[in-house]
VOTOR-514551 format. One record per residue (C-alpha): y, x, z; residue number from 0. Coordinates in Angstrom, 3 decimals, decimal comma, padded with zeros to 6 digits. Layout:
BEGIN
+----------+----------+----------+-----+
!        Y !        X !        Z !   i !
+----------+----------+----------+-----+
!        Y !        X !        Z ! NUM !
...
+----------+----------+----------+-----+
//
This chain:
BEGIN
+----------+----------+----------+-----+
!        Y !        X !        Z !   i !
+----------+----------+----------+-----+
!  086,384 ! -005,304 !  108,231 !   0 !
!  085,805 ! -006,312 !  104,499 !   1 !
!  083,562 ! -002,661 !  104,268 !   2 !
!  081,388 ! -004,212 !  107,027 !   3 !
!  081,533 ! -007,867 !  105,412 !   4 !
!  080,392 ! -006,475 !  101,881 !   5 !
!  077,616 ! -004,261 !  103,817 !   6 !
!  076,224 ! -007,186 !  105,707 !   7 !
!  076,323 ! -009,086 !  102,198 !   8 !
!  074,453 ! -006,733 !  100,256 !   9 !
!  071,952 ! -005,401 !  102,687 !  10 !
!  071,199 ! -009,045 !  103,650 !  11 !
!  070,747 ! -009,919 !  099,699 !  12 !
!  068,178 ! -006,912 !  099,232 !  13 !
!  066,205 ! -007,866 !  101,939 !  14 !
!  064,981 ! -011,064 !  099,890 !  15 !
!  063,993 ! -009,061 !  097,069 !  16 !
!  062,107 ! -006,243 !  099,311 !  17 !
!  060,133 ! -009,719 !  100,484 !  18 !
!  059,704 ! -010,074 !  096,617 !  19 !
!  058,613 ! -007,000 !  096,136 !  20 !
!  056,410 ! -006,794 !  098,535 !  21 !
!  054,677 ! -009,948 !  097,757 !  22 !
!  054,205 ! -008,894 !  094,199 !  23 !
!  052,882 ! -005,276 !  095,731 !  24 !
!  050,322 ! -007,343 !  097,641 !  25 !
!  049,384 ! -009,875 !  094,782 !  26 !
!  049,046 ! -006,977 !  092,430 !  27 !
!  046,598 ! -004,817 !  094,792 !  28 !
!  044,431 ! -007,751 !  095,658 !  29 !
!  043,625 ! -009,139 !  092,376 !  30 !
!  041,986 ! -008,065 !  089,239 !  31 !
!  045,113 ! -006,411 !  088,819 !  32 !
!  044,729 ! -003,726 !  091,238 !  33 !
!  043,715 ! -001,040 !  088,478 !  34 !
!  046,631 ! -001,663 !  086,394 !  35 !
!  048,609 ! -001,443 !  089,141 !  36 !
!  047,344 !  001,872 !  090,853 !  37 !
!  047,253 !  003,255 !  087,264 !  38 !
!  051,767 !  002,274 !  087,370 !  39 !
!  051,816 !  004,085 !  090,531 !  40 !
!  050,601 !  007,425 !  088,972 !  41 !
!  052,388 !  007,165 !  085,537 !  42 !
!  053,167 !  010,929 !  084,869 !  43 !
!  056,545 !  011,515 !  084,753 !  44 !
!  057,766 !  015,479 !  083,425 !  45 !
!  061,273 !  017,078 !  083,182 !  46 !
!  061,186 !  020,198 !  081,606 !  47 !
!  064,301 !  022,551 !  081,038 !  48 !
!  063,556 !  025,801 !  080,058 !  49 !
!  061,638 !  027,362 !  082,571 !  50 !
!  062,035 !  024,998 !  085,236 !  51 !
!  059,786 !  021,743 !  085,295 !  52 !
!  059,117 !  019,234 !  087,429 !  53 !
!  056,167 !  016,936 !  086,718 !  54 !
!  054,830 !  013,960 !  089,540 !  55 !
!  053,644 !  010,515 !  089,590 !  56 !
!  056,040 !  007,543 !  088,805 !  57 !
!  054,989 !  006,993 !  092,963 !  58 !
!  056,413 !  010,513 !  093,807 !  59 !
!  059,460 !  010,317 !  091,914 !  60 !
!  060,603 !  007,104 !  093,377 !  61 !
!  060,042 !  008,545 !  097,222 !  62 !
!  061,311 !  012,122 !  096,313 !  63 !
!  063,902 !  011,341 !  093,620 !  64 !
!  065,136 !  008,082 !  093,844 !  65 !
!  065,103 !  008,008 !  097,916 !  66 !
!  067,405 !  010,996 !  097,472 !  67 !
!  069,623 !  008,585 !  096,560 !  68 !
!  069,175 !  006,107 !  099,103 !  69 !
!  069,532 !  008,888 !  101,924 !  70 !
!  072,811 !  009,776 !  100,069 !  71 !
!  074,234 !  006,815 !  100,653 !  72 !
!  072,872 !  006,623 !  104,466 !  73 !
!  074,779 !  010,285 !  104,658 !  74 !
!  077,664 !  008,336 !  103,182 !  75 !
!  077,922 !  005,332 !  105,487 !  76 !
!  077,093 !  007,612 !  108,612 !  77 !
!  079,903 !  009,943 !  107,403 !  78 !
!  082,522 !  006,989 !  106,994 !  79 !
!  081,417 !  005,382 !  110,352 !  80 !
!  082,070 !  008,835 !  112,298 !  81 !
!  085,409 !  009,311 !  110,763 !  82 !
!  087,104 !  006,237 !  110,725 !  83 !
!  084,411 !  003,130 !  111,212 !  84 !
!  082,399 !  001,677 !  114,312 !  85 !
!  080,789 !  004,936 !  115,257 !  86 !
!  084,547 !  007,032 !  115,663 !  87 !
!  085,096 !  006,380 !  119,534 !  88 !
!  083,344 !  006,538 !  122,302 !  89 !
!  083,633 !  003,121 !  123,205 !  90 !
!  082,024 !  001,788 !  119,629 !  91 !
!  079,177 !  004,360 !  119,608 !  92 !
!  078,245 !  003,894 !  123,472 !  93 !
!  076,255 !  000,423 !  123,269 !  94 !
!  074,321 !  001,303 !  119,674 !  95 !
!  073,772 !  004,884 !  120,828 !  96 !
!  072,242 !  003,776 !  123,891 !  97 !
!  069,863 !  000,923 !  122,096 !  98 !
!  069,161 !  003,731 !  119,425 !  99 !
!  067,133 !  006,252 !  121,537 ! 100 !
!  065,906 !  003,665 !  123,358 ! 101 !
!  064,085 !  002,592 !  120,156 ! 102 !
!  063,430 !  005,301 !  118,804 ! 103 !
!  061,877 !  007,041 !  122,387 ! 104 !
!  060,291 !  003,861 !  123,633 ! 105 !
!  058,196 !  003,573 !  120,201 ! 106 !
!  056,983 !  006,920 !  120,040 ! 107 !
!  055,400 !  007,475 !  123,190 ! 108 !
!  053,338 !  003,839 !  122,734 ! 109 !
!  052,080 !  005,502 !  119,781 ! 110 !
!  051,415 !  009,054 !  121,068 ! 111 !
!  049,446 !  007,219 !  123,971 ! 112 !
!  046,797 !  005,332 !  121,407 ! 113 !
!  046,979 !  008,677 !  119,763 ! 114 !
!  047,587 !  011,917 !  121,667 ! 115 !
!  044,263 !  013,077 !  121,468 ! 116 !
!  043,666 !  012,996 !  117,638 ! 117 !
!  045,437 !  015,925 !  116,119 ! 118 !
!  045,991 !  014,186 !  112,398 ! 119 !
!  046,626 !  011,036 !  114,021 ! 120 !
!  050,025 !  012,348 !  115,860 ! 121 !
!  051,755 !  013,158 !  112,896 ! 122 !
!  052,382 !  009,379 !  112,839 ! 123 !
!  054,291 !  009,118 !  115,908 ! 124 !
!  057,829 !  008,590 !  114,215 ! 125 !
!  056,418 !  005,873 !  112,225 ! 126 !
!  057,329 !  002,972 !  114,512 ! 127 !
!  060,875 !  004,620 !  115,483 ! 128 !
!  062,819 !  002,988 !  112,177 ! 129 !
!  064,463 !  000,260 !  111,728 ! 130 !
!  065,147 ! -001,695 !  108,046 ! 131 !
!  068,492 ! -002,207 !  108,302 ! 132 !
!  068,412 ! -004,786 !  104,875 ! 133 !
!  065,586 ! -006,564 !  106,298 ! 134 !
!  067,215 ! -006,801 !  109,447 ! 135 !
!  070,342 ! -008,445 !  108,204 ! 136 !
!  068,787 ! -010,308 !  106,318 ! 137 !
!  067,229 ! -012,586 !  108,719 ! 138 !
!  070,746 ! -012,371 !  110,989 ! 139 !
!  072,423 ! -013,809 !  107,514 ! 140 !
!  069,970 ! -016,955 !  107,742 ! 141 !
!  071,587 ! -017,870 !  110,737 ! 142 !
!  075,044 ! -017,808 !  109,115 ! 143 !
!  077,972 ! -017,927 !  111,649 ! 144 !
!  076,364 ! -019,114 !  114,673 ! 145 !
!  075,140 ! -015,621 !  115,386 ! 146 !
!  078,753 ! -013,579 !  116,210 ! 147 !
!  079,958 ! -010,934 !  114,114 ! 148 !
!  080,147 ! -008,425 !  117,193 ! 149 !
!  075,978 ! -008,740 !  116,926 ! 150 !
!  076,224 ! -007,884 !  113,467 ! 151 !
!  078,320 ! -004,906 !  113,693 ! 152 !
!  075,859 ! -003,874 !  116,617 ! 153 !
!  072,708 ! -004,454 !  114,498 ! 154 !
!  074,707 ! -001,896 !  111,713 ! 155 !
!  075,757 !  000,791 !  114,055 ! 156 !
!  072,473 !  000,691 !  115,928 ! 157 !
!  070,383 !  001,016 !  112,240 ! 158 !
!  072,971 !  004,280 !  111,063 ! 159 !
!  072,254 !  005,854 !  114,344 ! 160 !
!  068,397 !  004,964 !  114,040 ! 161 !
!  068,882 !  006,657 !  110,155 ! 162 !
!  070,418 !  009,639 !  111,430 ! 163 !
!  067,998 !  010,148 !  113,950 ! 164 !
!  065,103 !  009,692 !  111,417 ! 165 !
!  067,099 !  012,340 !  109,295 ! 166 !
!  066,744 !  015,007 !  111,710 ! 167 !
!  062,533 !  013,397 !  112,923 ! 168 !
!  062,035 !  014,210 !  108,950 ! 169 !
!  063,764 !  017,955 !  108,517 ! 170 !
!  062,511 !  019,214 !  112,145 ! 171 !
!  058,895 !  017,518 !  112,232 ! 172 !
!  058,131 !  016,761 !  108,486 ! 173 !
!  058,597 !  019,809 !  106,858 ! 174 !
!  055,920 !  021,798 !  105,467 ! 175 !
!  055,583 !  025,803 !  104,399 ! 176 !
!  059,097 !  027,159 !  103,187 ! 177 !
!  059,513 !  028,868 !  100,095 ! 178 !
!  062,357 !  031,875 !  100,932 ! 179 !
!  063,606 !  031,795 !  097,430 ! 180 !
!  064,307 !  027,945 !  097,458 ! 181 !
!  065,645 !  027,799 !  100,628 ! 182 !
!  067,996 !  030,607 !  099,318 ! 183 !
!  069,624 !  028,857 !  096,594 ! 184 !
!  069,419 !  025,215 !  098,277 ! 185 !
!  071,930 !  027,670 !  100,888 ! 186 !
!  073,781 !  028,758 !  097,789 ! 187 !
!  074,569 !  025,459 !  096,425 ! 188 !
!  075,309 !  023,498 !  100,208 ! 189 !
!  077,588 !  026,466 !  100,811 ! 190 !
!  079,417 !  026,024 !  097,028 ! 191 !
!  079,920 !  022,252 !  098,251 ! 192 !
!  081,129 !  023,109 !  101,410 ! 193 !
!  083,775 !  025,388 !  099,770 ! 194 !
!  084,527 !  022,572 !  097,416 ! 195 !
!  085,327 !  020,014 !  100,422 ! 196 !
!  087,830 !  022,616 !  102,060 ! 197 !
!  089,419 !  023,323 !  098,472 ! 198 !
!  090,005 !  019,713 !  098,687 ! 199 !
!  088,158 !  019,281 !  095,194 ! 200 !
!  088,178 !  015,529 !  094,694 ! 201 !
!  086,395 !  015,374 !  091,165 ! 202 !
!  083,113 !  013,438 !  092,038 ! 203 !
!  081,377 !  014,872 !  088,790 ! 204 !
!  080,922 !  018,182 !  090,543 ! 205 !
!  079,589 !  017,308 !  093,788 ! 206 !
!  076,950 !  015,328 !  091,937 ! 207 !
!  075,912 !  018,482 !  089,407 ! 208 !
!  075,932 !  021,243 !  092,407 ! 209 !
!  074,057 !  018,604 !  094,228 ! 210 !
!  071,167 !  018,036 !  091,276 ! 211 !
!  071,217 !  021,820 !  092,142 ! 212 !
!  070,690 !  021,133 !  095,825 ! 213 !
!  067,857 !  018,665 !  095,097 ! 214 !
!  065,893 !  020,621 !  092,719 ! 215 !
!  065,927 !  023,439 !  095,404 ! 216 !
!  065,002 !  021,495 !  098,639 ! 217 !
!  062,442 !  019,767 !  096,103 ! 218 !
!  060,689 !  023,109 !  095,530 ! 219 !
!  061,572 !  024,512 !  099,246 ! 220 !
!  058,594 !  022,131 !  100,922 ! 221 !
!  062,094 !  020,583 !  103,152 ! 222 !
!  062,006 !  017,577 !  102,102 ! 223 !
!  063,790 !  016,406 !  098,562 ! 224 !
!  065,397 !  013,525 !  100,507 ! 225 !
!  067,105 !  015,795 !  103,010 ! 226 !
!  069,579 !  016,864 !  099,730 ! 227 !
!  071,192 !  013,765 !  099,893 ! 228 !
!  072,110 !  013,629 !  103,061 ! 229 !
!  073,348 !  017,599 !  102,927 ! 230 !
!  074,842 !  016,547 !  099,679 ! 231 !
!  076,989 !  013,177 !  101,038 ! 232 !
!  078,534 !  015,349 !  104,480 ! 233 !
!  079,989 !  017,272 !  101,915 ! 234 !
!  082,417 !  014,500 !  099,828 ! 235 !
!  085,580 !  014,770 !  101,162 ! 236 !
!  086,737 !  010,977 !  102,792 ! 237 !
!  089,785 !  011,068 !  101,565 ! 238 !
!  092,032 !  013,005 !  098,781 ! 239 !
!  094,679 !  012,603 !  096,089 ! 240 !
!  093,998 !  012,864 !  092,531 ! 241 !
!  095,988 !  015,146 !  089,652 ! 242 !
!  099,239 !  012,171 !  089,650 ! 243 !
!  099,311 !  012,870 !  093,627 ! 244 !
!  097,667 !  009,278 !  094,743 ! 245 !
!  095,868 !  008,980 !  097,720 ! 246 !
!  091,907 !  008,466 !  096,839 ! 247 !
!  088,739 !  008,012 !  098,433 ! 248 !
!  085,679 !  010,035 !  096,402 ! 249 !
!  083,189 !  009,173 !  099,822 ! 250 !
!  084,302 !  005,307 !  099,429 ! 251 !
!  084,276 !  004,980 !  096,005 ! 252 !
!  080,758 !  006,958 !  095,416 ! 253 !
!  079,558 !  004,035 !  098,205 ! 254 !
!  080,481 !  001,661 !  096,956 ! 255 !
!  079,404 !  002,376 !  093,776 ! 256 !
!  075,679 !  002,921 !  095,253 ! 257 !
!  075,287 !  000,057 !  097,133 ! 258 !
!  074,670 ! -002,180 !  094,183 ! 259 !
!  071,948 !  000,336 !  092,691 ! 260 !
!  070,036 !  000,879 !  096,155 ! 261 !
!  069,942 ! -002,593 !  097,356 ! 262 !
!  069,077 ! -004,048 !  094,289 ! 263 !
!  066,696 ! -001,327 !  092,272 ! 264 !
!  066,194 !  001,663 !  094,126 ! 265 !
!  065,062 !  000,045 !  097,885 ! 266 !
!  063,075 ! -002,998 !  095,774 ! 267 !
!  060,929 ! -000,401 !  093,871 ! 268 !
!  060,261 !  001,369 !  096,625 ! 269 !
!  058,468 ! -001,144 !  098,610 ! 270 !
!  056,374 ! -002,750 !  095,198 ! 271 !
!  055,133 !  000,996 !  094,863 ! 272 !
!  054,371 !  001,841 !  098,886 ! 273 !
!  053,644 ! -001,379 !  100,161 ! 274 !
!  050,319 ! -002,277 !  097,614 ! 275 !
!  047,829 ! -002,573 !  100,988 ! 276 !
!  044,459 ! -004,101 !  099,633 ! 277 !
!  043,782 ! -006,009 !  102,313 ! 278 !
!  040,623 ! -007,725 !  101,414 ! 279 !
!  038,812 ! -003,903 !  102,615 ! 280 !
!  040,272 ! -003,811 !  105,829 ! 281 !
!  038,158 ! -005,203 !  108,798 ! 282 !
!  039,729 ! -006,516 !  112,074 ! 283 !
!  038,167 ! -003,478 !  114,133 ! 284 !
!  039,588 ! -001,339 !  111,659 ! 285 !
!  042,872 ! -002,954 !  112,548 ! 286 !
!  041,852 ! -002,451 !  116,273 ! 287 !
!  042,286 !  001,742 !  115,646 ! 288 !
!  044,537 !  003,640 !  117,521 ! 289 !
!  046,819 !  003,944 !  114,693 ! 290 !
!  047,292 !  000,877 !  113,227 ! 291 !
!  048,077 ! -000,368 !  116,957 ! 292 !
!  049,823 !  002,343 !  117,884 ! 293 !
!  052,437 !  001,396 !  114,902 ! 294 !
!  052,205 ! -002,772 !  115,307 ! 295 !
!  052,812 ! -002,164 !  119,527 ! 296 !
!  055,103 !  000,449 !  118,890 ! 297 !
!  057,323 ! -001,783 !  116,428 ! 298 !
!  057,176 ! -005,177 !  118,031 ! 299 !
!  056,526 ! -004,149 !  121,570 ! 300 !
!  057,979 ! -000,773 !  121,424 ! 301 !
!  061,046 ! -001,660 !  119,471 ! 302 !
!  062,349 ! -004,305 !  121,835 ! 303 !
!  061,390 ! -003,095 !  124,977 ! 304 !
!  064,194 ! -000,093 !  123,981 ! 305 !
!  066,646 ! -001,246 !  122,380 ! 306 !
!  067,393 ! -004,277 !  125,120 ! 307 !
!  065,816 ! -001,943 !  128,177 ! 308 !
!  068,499 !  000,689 !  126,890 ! 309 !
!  071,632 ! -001,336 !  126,245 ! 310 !
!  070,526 ! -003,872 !  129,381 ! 311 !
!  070,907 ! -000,346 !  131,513 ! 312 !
!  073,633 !  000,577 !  129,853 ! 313 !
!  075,562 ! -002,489 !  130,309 ! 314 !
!  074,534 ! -002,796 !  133,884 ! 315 !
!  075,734 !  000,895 !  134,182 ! 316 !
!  078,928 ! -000,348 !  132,997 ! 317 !
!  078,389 !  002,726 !  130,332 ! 318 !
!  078,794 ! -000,097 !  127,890 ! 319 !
!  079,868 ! -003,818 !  126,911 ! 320 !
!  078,009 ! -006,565 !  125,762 ! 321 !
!  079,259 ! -007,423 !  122,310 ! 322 !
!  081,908 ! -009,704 !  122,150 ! 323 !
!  081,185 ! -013,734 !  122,389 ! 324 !
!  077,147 ! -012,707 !  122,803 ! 325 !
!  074,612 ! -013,125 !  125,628 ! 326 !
!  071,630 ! -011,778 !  126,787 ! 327 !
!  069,032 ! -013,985 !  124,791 ! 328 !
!  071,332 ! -013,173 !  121,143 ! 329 !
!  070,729 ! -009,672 !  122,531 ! 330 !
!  067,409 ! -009,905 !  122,844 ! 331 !
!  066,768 ! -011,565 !  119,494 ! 332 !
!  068,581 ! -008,633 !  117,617 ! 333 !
!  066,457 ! -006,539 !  119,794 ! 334 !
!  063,297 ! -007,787 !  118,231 ! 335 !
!  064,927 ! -007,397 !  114,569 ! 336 !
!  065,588 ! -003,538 !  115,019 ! 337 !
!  061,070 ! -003,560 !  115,118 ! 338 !
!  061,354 ! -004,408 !  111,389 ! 339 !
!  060,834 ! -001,194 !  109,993 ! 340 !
!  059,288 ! -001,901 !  106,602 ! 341 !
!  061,253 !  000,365 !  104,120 ! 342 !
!  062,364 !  003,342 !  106,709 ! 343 !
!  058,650 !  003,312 !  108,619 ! 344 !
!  056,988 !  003,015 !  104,861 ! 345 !
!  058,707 !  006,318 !  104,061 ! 346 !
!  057,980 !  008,105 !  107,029 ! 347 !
!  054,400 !  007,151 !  107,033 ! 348 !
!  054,142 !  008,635 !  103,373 ! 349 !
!  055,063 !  012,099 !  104,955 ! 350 !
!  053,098 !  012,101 !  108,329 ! 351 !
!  049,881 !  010,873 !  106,070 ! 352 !
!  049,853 !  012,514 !  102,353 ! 353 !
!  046,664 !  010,990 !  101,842 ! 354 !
!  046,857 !  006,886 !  101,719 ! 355 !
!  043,440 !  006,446 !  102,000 ! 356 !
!  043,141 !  008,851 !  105,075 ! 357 !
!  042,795 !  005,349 !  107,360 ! 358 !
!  042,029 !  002,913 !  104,823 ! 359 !
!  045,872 !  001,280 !  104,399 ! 360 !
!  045,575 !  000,146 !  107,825 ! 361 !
!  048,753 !  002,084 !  108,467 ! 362 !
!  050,772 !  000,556 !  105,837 ! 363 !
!  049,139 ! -002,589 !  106,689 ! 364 !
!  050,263 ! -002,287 !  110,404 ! 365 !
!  053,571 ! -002,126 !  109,219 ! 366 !
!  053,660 ! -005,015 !  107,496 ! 367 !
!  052,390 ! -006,740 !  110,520 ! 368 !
!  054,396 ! -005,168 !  112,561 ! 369 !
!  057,610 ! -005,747 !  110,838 ! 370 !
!  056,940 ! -009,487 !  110,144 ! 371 !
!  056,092 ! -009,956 !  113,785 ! 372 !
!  059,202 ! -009,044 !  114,781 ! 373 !
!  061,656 ! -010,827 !  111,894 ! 374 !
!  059,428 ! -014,091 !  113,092 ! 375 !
!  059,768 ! -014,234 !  116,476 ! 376 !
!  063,472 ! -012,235 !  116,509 ! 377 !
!  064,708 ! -015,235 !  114,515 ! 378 !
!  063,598 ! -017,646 !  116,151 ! 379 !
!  065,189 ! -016,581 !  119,747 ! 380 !
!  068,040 ! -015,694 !  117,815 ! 381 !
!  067,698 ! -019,215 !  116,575 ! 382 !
!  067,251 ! -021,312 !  119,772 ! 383 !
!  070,267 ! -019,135 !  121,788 ! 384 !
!  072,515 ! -019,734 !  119,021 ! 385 !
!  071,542 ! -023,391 !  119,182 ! 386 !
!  072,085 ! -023,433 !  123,023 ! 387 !
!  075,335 ! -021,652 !  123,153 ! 388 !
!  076,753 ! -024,215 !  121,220 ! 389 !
!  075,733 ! -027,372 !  121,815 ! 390 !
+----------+----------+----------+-----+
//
């Protein structure tokens, strides 16, 4: 319980400065500032050792390098929560399971119907599937204690289910022309970790240089770079013992060391570098385009509609519980909080559109909308049933 307390703290502390970031992304781009700005975003940025060099834009670095990191510690936290957390029975996983594919299915075909008949347009279709865990606990923490601890735990086991399914949406839908050779030696170094975990190496230092290794390759593959981190995490053994004999944790103690360097730097630059949407060029018919609509209905009507539809079903089914000391309405408010996608849909959009300007921003945009939509009107229900339960 003091994993999940420390979680809920952190992620809920990072969503206020992905607001701040965000507001100083949209400042920046909407001001006489904007050049400076765009000219940040595509600081070059080389790495050159020997033969081998990597050079891309301060903007590509952050969302192939430094996302890495983030989906390391998402590998992390999903590997802890199957072992030994609130995804390692049946029981825990049924009620989040259920709510996950609900909104992540429900979502996607709202979108595919604005947009099945524009073949550049359907790339987008995962876009409104994600949920932003920090931003989502971060409005749940304004409400303090009058919103139970069993809705919390949901809100976390629903968003690492919704992560692991956006893992796989990203390496089965988002990957573009292999290159054999890459592929080969991103095989070679997964299959050295592998060998590592079963040799029972414990030595963190190594996993992290056979997985720079593992990067580099799935960086040059055309997989994408962020997929390495995920590979990288299932690897790092949960538990061990050290050279004295002592019983150690390297998958713990790597995520906890993380956590402080994602929430505060890594997820914070990422949204002042993706979510820089001049809006002062974007009409309201533009906003009236399948895609932007597709995304804003498919997060706040989409998002809701599956995760309560789902778990309602579910429940009724008697597949699954309530959570403990809830009710329907509390339900229904964390329902609308799982359509915040922000930081997870802002990712995914990146990779079903490599050209920003291919719809103006009024993708990025629709997220934004979207999102805040949904953190509005979530807290407020979440807000009012708290207030009614317990007066």
């Amino acid at each position: 319980m003091k994993i999940v307390k420390e979680f809920i703290q952190t992620e809920s502390s990072s969503g206020v400065l992905l607001i701040i970031a965000t507001l100083i992304a949209l400042f920046l781009s909407n001001t006489f500032l904007a050049p400076y700005y765009e000219s940040f975003l595509h600081i070059p940025v080389e790495i050159r050792v020997g033969s081998l060099h990597l050079a891309k834009s301060l903007y590509h670095w952050v969302n192939d390098g430094l996302m890495a990191v983030f989906f390391l510690l998402i590998g992390l936290e999903v590997k802890r929560e199957i072992m030994e957390g609130h995804l390692s029975s049946l029981s825990q996983v049924a009620l989040p399971g259920f709510a996950a594919v609900g909104g992540m299915l429900v979502p996607a075909l709202i979108y595919v119907f604005f947009n099945a008949n524009d073949p550049v347009a359907i790339n987008g279709w995962a876009v409104p599937t994600a949920t932003d865990i920090a931003f989502a606990l971060g409005i749940l923490s304004l409400l303090g204690k009058r919103v139970p601890v069993s809705l919390k735990i949901f809100l976390m086991a629903l968003a690492i289910i919704d992560d692991l399914g956006a893992i796989v949406i990203i390496a089965v839908f988002y990957t573009v022309d292999l290159s054999v050779l890459s592929i080969t030696l991103a095989a070679i170094a997964l299959t050295v970790l592998v060998l590592m975990n079963q040799l029972h190496v414990v030595k963190k230092a190594a996993y992290f240089m056979v997985g720079f290794v593992l990067w580099v390759s799935v960086l040059k593959s055309g997989v994408h770079a962020t997929l390495a981190g995920v590979a990288l995490a299932f690897t790092i053994p949960l538990n061990g013992k050290d050279h004295e004999g002592n019983s150690i944790s390297p998958l713990k103690e790597i995520e906890h060391g993380l956590h402080f360097w994602v929430a505060f730097l890594i997820l914070p630059l990422f949204a002042f570098v993706n979510a820089g949407v001049n809006v002062t060029s974007i009409s309201l018919e533009q906003m009236a385009a399948p895609v932007p609509l597709g995304i804003m209905l498919g997060l706040f009507v989409g998002k809701q509609l599956g995760v309560f539809g789902f778990s309602f079903l579910a429940i009724k089914l008697k597949l699954a519980k309530l959570p403990a000391d809830s009710n329907w309405m509390q339900l229904y408010g964390v329902s609308l909080l799982t359509g915040i996608g922000f930081t997870m849909s802002l990712f995914i959009v990146t990779l079903a559109f490599v050209d920003d300007t291919l719809f103006n921003y009024t993708d990025k945009l629709a997220i934004l909308i979207g999102s805040l939509a949904s953190a509005v009107l979530g807290y407020f229900i979440l807000k009012i049933s708290s207030q009614s339960k317990t007066s």
